[in-house]
C-alpha positions as a Markdown table, in Angstrom:
| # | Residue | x | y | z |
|---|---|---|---|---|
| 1 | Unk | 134.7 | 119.9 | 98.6 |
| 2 | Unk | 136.5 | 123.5 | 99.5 |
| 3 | Unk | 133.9 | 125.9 | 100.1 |
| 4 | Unk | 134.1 | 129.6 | 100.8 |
| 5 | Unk | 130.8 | 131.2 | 102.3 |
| 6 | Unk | 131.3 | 134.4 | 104.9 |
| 7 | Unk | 130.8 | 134.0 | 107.9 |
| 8 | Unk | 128.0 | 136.1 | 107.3 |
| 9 | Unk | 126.3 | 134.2 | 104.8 |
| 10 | Unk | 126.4 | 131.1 | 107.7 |
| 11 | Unk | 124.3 | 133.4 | 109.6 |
| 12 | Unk | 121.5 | 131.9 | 107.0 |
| 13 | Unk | 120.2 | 128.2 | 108.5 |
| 14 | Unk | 119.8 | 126.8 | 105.4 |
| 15 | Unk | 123.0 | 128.3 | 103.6 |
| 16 | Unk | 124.7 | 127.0 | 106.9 |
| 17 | Unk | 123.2 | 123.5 | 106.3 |
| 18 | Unk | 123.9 | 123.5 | 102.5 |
| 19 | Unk | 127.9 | 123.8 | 103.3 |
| 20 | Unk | 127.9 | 121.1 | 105.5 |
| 21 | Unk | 126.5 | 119.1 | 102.6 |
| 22 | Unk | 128.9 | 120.3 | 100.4 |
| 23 | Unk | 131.8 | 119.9 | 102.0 |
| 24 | Unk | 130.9 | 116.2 | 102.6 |
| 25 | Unk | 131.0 | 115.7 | 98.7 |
| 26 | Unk | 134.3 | 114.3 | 97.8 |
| 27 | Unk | 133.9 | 114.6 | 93.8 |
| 28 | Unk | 133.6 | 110.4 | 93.6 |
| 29 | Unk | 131.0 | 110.4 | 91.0 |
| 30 | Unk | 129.7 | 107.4 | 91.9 |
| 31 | Unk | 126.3 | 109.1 | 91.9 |
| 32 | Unk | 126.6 | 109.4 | 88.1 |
| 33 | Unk | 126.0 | 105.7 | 87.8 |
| 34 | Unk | 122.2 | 105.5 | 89.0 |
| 35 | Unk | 121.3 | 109.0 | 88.1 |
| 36 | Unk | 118.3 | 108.8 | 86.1 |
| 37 | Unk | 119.2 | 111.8 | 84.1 |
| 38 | Unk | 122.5 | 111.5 | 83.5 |
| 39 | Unk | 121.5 | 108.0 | 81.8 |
| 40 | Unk | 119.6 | 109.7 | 79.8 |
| 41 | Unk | 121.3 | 112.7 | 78.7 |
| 42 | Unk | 124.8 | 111.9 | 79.5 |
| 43 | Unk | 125.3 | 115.7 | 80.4 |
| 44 | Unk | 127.5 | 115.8 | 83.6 |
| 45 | Unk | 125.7 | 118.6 | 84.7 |
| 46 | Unk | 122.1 | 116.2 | 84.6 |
| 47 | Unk | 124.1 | 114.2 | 87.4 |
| 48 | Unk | 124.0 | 115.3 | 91.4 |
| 49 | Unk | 127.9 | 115.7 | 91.2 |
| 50 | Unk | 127.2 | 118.6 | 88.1 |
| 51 | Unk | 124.2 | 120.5 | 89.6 |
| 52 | Unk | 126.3 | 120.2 | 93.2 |
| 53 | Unk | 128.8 | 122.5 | 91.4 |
| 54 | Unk | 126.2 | 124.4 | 89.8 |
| 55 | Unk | 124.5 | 125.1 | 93.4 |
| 56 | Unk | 128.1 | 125.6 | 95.3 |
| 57 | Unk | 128.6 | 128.4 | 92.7 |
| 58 | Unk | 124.8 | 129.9 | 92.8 |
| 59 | Unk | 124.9 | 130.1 | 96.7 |
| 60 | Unk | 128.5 | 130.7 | 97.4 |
| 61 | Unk | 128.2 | 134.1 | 94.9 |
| 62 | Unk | 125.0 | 135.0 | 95.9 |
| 63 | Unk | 124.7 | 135.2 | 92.4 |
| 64 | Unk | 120.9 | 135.8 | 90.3 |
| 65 | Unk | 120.7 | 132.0 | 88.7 |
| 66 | Unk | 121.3 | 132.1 | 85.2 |
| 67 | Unk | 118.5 | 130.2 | 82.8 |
| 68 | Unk | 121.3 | 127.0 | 82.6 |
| 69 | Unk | 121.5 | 126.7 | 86.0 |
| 70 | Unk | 117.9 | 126.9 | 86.3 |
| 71 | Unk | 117.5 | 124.2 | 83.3 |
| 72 | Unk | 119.6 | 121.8 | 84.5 |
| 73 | Unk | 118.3 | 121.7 | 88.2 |
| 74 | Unk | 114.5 | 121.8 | 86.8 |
| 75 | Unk | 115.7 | 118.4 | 85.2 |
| 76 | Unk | 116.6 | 116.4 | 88.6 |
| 77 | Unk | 114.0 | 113.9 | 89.6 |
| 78 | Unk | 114.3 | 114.3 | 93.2 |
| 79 | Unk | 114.9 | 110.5 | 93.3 |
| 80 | Unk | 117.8 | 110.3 | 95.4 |
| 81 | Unk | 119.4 | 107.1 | 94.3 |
| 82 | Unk | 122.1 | 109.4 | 94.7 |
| 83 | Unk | 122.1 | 109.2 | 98.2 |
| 84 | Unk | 121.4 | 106.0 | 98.1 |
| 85 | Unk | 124.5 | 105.7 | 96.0 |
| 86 | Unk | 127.2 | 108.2 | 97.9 |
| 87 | Unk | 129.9 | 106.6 | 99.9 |
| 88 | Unk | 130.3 | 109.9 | 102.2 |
| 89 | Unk | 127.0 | 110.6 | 102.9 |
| 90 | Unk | 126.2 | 113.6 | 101.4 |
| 91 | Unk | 122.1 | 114.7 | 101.7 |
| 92 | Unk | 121.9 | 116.0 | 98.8 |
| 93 | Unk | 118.0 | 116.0 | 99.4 |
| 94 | Unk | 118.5 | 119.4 | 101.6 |
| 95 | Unk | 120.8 | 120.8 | 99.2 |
| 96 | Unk | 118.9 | 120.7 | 96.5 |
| 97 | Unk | 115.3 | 122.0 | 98.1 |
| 98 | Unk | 117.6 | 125.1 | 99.2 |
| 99 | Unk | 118.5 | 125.7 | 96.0 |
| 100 | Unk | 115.1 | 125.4 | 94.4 |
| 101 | Unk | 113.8 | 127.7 | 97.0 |
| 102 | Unk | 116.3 | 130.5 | 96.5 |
| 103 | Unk | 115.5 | 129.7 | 92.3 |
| 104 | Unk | 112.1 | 130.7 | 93.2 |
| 105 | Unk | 112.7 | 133.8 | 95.2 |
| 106 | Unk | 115.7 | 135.5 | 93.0 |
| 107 | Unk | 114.9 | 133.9 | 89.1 |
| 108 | Unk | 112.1 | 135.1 | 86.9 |
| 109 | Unk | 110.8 | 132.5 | 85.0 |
| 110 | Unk | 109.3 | 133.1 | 81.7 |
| 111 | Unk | 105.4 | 134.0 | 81.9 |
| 112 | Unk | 104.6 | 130.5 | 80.6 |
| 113 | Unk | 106.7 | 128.4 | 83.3 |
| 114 | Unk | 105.5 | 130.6 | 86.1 |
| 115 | Unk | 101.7 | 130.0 | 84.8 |
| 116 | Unk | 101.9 | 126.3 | 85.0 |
| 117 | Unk | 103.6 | 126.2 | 88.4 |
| 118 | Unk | 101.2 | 128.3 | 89.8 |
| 119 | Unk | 98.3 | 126.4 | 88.0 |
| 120 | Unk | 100.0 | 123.1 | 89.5 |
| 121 | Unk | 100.6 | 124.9 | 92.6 |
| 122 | Unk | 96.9 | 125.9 | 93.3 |
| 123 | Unk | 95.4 | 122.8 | 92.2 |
| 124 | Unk | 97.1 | 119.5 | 92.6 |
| 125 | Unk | 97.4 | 119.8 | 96.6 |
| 126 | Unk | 93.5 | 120.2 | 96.7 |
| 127 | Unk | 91.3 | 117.4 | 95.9 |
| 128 | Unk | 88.2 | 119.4 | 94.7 |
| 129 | Unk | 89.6 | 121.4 | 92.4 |
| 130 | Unk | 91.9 | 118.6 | 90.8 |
| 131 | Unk | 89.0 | 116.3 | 90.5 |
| 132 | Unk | 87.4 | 119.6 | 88.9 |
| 133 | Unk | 90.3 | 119.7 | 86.7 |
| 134 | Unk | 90.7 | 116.1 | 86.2 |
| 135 | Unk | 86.8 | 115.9 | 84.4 |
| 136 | Unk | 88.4 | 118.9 | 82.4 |
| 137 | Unk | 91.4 | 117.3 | 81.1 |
| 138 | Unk | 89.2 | 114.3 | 80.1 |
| 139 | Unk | 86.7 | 116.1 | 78.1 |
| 140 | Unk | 89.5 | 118.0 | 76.5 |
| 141 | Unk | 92.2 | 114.8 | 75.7 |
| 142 | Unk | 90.7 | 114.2 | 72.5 |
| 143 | Unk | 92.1 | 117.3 | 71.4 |
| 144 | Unk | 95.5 | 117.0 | 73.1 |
| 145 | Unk | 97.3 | 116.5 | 69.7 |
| 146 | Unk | 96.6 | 120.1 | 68.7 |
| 147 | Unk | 98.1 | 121.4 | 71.6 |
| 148 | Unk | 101.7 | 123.0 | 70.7 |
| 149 | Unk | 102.8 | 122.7 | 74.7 |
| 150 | Unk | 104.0 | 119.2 | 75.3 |
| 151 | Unk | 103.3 | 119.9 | 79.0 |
| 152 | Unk | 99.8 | 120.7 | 78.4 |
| 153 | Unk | 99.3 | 117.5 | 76.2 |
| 154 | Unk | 101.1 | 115.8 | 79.2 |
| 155 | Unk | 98.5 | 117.5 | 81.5 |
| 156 | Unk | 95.8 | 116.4 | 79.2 |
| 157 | Unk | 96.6 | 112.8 | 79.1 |
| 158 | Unk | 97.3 | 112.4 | 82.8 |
| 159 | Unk | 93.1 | 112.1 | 83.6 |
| 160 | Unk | 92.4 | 108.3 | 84.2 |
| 161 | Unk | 89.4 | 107.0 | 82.1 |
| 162 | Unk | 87.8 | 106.7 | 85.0 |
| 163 | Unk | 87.3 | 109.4 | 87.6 |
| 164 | Unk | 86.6 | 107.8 | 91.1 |
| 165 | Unk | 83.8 | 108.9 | 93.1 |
| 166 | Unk | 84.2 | 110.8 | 96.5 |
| 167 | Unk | 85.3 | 108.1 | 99.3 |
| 168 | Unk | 83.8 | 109.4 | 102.8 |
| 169 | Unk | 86.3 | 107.2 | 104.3 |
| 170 | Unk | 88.3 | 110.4 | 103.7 |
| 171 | Unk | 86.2 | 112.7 | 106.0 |
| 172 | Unk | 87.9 | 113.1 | 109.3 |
| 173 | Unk | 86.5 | 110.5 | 112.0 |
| 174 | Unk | 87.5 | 107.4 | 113.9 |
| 175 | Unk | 87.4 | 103.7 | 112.6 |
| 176 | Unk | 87.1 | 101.5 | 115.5 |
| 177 | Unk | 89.0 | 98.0 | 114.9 |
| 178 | Unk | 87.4 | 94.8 | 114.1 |
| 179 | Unk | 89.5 | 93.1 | 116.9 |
| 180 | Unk | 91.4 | 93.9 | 120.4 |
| 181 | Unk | 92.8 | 96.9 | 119.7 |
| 182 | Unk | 96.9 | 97.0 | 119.7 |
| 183 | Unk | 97.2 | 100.8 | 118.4 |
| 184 | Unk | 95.7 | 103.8 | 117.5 |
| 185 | Unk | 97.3 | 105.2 | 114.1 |
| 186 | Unk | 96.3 | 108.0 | 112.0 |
| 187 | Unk | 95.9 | 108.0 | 108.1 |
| 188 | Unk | 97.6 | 110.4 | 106.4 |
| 189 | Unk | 94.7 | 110.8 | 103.3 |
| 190 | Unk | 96.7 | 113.0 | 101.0 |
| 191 | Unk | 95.9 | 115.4 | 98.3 |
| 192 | Unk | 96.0 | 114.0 | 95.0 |
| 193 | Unk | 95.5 | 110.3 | 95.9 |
| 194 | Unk | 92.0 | 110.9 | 97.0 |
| 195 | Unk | 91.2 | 112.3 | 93.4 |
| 196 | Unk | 93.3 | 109.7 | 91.1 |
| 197 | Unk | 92.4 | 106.5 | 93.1 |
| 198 | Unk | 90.3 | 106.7 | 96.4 |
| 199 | Unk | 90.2 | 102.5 | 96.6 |
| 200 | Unk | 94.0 | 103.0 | 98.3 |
| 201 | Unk | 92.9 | 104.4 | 101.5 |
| 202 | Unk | 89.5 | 102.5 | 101.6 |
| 203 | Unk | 92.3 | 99.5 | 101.2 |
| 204 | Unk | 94.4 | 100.8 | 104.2 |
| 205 | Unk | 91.5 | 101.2 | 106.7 |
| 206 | Unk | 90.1 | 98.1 | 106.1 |
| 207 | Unk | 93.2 | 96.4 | 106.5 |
| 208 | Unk | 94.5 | 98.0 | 109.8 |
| 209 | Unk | 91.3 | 97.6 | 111.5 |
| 210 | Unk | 91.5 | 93.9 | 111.2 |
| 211 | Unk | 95.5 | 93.5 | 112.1 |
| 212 | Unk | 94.0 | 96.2 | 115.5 |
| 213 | Unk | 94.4 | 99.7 | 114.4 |
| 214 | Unk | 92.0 | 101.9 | 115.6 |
| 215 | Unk | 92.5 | 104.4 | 112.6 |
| 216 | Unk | 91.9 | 108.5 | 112.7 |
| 217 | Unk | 91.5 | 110.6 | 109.8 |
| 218 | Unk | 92.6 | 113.7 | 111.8 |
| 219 | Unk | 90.6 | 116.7 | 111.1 |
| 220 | Unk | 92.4 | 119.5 | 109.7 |
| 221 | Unk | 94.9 | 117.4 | 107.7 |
| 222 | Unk | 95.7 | 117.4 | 104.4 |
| 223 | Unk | 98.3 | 117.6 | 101.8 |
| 224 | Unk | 101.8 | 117.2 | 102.9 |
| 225 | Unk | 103.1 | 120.1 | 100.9 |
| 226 | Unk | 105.6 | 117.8 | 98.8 |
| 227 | Unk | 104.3 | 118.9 | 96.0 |
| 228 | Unk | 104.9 | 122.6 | 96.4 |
| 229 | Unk | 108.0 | 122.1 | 98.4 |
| 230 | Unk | 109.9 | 120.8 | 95.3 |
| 231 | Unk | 108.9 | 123.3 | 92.9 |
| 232 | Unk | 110.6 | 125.7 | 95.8 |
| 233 | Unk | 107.2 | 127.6 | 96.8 |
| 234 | Unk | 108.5 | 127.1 | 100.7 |
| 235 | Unk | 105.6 | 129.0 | 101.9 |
| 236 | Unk | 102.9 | 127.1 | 100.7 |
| 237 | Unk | 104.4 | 124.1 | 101.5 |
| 238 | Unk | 105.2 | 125.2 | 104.7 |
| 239 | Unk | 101.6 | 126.3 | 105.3 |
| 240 | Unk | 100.5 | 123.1 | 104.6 |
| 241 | Unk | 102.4 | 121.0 | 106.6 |
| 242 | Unk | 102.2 | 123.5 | 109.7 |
| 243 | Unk | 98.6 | 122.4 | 109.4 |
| 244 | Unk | 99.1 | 118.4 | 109.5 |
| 245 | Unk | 101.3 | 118.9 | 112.4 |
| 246 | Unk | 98.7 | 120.6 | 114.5 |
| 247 | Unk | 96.4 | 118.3 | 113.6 |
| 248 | Unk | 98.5 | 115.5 | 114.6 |
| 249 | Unk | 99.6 | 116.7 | 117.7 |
| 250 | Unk | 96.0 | 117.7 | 118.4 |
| 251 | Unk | 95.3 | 114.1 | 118.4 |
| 252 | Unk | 98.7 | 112.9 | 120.2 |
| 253 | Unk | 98.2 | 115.0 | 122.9 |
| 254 | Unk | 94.4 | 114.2 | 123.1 |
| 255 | Unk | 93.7 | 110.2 | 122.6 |
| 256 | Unk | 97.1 | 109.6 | 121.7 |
| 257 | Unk | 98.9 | 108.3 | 118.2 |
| 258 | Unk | 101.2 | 105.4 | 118.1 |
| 259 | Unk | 102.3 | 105.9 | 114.1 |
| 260 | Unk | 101.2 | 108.2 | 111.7 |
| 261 | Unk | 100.3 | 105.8 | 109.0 |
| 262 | Unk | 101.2 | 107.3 | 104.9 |
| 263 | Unk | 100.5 | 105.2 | 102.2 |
| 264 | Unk | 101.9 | 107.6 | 99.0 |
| 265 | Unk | 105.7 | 107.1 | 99.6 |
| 266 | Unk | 106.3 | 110.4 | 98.3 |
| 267 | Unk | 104.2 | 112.4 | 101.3 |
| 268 | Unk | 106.3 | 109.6 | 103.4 |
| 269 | Unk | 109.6 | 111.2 | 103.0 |
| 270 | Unk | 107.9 | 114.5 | 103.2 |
| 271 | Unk | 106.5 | 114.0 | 106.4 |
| 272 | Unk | 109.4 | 112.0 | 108.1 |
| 273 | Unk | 111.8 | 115.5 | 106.7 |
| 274 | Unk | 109.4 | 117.8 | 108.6 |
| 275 | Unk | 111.6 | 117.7 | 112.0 |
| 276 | Unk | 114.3 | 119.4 | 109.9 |
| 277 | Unk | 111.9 | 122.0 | 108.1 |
| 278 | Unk | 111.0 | 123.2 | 111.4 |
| 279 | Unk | 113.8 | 123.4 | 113.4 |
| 280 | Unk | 114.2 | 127.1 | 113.0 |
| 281 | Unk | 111.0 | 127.9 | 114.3 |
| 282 | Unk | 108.3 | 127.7 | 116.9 |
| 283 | Unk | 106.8 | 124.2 | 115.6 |
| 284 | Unk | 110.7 | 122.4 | 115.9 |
| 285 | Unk | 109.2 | 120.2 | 118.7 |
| 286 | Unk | 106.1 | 119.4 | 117.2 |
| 287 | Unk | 107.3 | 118.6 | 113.8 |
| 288 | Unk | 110.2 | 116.4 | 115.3 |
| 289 | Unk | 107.8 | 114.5 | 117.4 |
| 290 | Unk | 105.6 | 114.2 | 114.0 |
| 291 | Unk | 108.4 | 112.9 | 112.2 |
| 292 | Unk | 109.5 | 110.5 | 114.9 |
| 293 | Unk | 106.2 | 108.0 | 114.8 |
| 294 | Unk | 105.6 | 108.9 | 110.8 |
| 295 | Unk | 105.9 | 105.5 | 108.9 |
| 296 | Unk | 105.3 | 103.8 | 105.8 |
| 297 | Unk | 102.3 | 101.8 | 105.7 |
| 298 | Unk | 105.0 | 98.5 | 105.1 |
| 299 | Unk | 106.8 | 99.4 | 108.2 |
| 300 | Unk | 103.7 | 99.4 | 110.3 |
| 301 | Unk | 102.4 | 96.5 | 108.8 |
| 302 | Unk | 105.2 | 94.5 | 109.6 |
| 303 | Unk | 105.2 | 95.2 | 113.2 |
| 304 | Unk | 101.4 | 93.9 | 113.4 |
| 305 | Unk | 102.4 | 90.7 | 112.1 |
| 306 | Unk | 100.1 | 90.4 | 109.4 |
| 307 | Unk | 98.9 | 86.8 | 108.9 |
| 308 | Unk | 100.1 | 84.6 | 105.9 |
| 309 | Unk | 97.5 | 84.9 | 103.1 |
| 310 | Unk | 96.3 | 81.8 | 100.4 |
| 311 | Unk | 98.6 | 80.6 | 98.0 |
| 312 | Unk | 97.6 | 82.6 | 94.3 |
| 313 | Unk | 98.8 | 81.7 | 91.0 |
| 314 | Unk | 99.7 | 85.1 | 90.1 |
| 315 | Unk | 103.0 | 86.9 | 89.9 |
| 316 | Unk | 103.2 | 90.2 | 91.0 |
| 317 | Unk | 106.0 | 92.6 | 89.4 |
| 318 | Unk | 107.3 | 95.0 | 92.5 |
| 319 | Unk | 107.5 | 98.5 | 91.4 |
| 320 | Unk | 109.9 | 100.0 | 94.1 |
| 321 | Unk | 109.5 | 103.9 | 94.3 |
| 322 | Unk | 112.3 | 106.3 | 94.5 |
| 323 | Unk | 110.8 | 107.9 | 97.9 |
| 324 | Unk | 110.2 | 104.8 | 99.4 |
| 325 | Unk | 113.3 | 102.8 | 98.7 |
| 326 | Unk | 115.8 | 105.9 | 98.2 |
| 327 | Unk | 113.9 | 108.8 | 100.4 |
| 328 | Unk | 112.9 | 106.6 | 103.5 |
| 329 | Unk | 115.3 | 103.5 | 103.1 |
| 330 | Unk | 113.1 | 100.7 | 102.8 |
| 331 | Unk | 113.6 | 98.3 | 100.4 |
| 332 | Unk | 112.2 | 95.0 | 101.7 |
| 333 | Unk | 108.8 | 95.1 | 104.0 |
| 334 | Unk | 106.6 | 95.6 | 101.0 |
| 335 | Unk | 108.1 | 92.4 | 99.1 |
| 336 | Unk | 108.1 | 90.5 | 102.1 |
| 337 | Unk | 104.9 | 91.4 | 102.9 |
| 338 | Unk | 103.7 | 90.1 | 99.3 |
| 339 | Unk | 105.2 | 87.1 | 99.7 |
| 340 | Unk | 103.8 | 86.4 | 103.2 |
| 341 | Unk | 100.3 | 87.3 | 101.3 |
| 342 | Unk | 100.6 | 84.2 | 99.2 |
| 343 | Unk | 101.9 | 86.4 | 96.1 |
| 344 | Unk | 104.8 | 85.4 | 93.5 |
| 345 | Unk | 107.1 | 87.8 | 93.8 |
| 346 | Unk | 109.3 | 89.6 | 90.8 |
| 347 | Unk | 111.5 | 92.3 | 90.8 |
| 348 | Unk | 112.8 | 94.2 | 87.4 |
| 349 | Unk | 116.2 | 94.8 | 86.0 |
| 350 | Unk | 117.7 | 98.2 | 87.2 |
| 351 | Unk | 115.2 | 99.1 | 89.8 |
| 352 | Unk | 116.9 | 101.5 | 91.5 |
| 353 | Unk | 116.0 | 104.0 | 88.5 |
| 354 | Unk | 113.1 | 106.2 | 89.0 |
| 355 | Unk | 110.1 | 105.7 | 86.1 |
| 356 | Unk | 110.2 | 109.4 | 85.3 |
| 357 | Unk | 106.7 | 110.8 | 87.6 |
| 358 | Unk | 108.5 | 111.9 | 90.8 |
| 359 | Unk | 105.5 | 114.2 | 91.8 |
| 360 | Unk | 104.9 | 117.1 | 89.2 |
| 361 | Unk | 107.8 | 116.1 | 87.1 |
| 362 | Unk | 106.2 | 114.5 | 84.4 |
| 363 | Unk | 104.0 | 116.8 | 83.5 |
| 364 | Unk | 106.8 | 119.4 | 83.8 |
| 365 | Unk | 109.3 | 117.6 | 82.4 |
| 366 | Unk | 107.7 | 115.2 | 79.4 |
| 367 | Unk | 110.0 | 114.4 | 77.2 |
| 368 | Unk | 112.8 | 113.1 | 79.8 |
| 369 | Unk | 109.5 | 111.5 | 82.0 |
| 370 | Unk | 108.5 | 109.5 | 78.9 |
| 371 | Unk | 112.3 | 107.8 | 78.1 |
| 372 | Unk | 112.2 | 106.9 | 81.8 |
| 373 | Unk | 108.6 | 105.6 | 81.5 |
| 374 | Unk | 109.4 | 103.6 | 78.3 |
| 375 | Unk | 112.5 | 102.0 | 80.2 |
| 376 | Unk | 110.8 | 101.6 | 83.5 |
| 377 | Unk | 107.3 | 99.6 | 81.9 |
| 378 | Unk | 110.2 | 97.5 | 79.4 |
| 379 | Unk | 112.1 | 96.2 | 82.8 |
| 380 | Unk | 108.7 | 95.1 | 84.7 |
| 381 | Unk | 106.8 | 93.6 | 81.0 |
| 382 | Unk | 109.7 | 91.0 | 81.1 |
| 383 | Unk | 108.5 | 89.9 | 83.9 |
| 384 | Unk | 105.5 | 88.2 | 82.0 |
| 385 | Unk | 103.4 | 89.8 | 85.4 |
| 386 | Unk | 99.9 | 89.0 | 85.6 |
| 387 | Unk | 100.2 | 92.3 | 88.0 |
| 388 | Unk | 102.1 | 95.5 | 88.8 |
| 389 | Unk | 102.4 | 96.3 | 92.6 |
| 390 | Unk | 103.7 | 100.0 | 94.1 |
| 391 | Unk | 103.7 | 101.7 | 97.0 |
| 392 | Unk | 103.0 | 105.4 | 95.7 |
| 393 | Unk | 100.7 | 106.9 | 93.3 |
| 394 | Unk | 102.4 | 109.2 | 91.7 |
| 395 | Unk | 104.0 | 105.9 | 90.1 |
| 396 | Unk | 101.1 | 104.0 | 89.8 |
| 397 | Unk | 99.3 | 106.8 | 87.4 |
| 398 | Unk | 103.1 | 106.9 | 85.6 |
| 399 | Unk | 103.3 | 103.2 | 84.8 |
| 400 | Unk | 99.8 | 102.4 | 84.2 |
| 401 | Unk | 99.9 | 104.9 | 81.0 |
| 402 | Unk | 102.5 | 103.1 | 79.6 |
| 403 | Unk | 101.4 | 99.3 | 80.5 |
| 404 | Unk | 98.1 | 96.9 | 80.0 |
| 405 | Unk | 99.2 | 95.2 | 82.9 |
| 406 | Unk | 97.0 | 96.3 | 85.7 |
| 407 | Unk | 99.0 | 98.5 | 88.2 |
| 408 | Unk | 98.0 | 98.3 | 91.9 |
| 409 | Unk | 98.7 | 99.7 | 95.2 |
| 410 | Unk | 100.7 | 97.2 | 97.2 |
| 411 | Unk | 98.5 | 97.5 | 100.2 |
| 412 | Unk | 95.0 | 96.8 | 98.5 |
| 413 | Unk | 96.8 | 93.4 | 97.2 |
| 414 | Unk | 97.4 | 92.6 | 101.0 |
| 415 | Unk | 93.7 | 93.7 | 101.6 |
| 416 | Unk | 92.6 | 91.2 | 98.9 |
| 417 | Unk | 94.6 | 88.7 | 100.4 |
| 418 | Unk | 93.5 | 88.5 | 104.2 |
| 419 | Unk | 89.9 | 89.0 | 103.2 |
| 420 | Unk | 89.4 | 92.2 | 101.7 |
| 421 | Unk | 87.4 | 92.7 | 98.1 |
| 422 | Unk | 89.2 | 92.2 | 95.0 |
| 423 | Unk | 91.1 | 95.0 | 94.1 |
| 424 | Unk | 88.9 | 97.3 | 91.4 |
| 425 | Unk | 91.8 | 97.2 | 88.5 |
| 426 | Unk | 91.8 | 93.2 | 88.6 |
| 427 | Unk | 88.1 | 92.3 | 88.7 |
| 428 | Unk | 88.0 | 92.0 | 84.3 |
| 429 | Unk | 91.3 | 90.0 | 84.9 |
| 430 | Unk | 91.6 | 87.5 | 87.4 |
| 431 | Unk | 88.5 | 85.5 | 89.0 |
């Protein structure tokens, strides 16, 4: 793609990095084919080739975006199966986050959009206050049909019927392993996870100890800033992940880290991008050598050699999430892993499309977040599954609305099957 920014407007990093990423798009339209929203809309500018146009123009003019522009970026999922897709290798991951973050600083959203992004904003990254809010929204669901807003009906409906209680797994400290040690990791605990479900990271520590991990929960770290960083407050979601780095390299250059282990997908892709968020500024190093030993809890399980589990008679559906399988490339580990844990092992029809959560999305955009549910729980129901497995939580919460089947995190079935405690979701289910 022809593009024609000044040399002056190169001067900017991330307007410098955008044209590169834009003059790699050749116009194929190949991405059009597994773009979530274009399948659902059929709008060519709901598909990564339209809003690549619709960003060229924006940043090449300098131009305040218009409310269409806005609408129609607002709409991608941040799933990436484009670039999963894209034969020349364009990131449209950077592209994108640029544009949302010069949305942000030159558009004026209506009062109403702007109140919900800064209610998500200054709640959903900290666990206290969304567990605050969560016992809100489910005192006030019952009502959620006389609410005109369908985002604050979808805000409503997102409490669980059950609200976990605190896990002090989640303090920062040090879990020695339960055998010779091979590594020393530390757990990413994330933000929202340790309100929605706090049995994932309880899963994760148990099971690394026994495979060797000594495990860290490093103090001073937190949420990832994914969250904010795709509604385009760069800032906050900056600040936040300046603070996970320090905290990390605090213990690198202390005890020493040999992975920093994630187990929300989402933060995954988040944390592994930091090297490029920083590379402008004083924490490039640090961030890069963050990024460098980040890894999904799948990819470090499968260098410990986990040990084959018992045979079950039970047939797990794999949910593969967009940020794990399109954001961080892997596809494989977690089904192998299943496998090796004595599980049946099913995959769904089209499972390259995202099920419509992709962090805040669903509750910002509900309407086009419940087609892609619908199709999503249809595809993994055929399965006749006696359970749902995913990697990511934001998918787990997403598909569990829409399903009876229980929905559970990949790595508390692998806990369950090399002697942890039946995961909570199946104890009514299986015996």
């Amino acid at each position: 793609m022809q593009t024609m920014f000044t040399p002056e407007q190169l001067q900017d990093p991330d307007t410098a990095r955008s044209n590169e990423i834009l003059r790699s798009c050749v116009h194929c339209g190949f991405c059009t084919a597994t773009c979530p929203t274009y399948q659902v809309l059929g709008d060519e500018l709901d598909s990564p080739r339209g809003r690549i146009y619709l960003i060229k123009d924006m940043l090449e003019n300098e131009r305040v975006p218009d409310e269409k522009t806005v609408r129609h970026i607002d709409r991608c999922l941040s799933c990436l199966a484009c670039m999963t897709t894209c034969p020349s290798g364009v990131h449209y991951m950077h592209l994108v986050d640029h544009a949302r973050a010069y949305i942000e600083q030159h558009y004026k959203r209506p009062w109403h959009d702007r109140a919900l992004r800064w209610t998500l904003a200054k709640i959903l990254p900290y666990p206290g206050r969304f567990r605050l809010a969560l016992l809100a929204a489910k005192m006030g669901r019952p009502f959620a049909r006389l609410i005109p807003d369908p985002r604050l009906q979808a805000m409503l409906k997102m409490a669980p019927k059950q609200i976990p209680p605190v896990s002090r797994n989640d303090d920062p400290q040090s879990f020695a392993p339960t055998v010779a040690r091979k590594m020393r990791v530390a757990l990413m605990t994330g933000c929202a996870q340790k309100a929605l479900n706090t049995d994932i990271n309880d899963a994760t520590i148990r099971l690394l100890r026994r495979l060797g991990c000594e495990v860290v929960v490093a103090k001073g770290a937190g949420c990832c800033g994914a969250l904010t960083h795709h509604m385009g407050r760069e800032e906050e979601a900056h600040g936040s992940a300046a603070a996970n780095i320090r905290a990390w390299i605090h213990e690198m250059d202390g005890a020493g880290l040999d992975a920093i282990v994630i187990n929300t997908s989402g933060c995954g892709t988040t944390v592994k991008d930091y090297g490029h968020m920083f590379r402008n500024g004083p924490l490039a190093e640090d961030a890069a050598r963050i990024s460098g030993i980040a890894m999904d809890v799948s990819e470090l399980l499968m260098k410990l050699d986990m040990p084959e589990g018992d045979a079950k008679d039970v047939t797990v559906a794999y949910h593969a999430a967009c940020s794990l399988q399109h954001g961080q490339k892997i596809k494989t580990h977690p089904k192998t892993l299943l496998k090796k844990a004595g599980f049946r092992v099913a995959e769904p029809a089209d499972s390259h499309l995202c099920c419509g959560s992709a962090g805040t999305y669903n509750l910002m955009q509900p309407e086009i977040s419940g087609q892609l549910k619908t199709r999503k729980v249809e595809t993994l129901e055929k399965l006749a599954p006696d359970i749902i497995a995913a990697g990511n939580i934001g998918c787990m919460m997403q598909i569990g609305s829409g399903t009876g089947v229980p929905v559970v995190h990949t790595v508390e079935l692998l806990d369950w099957a090399t002697g942890g405690p039946k995961p909570s979701a199946l104890r009514s289910e299986h015996s």
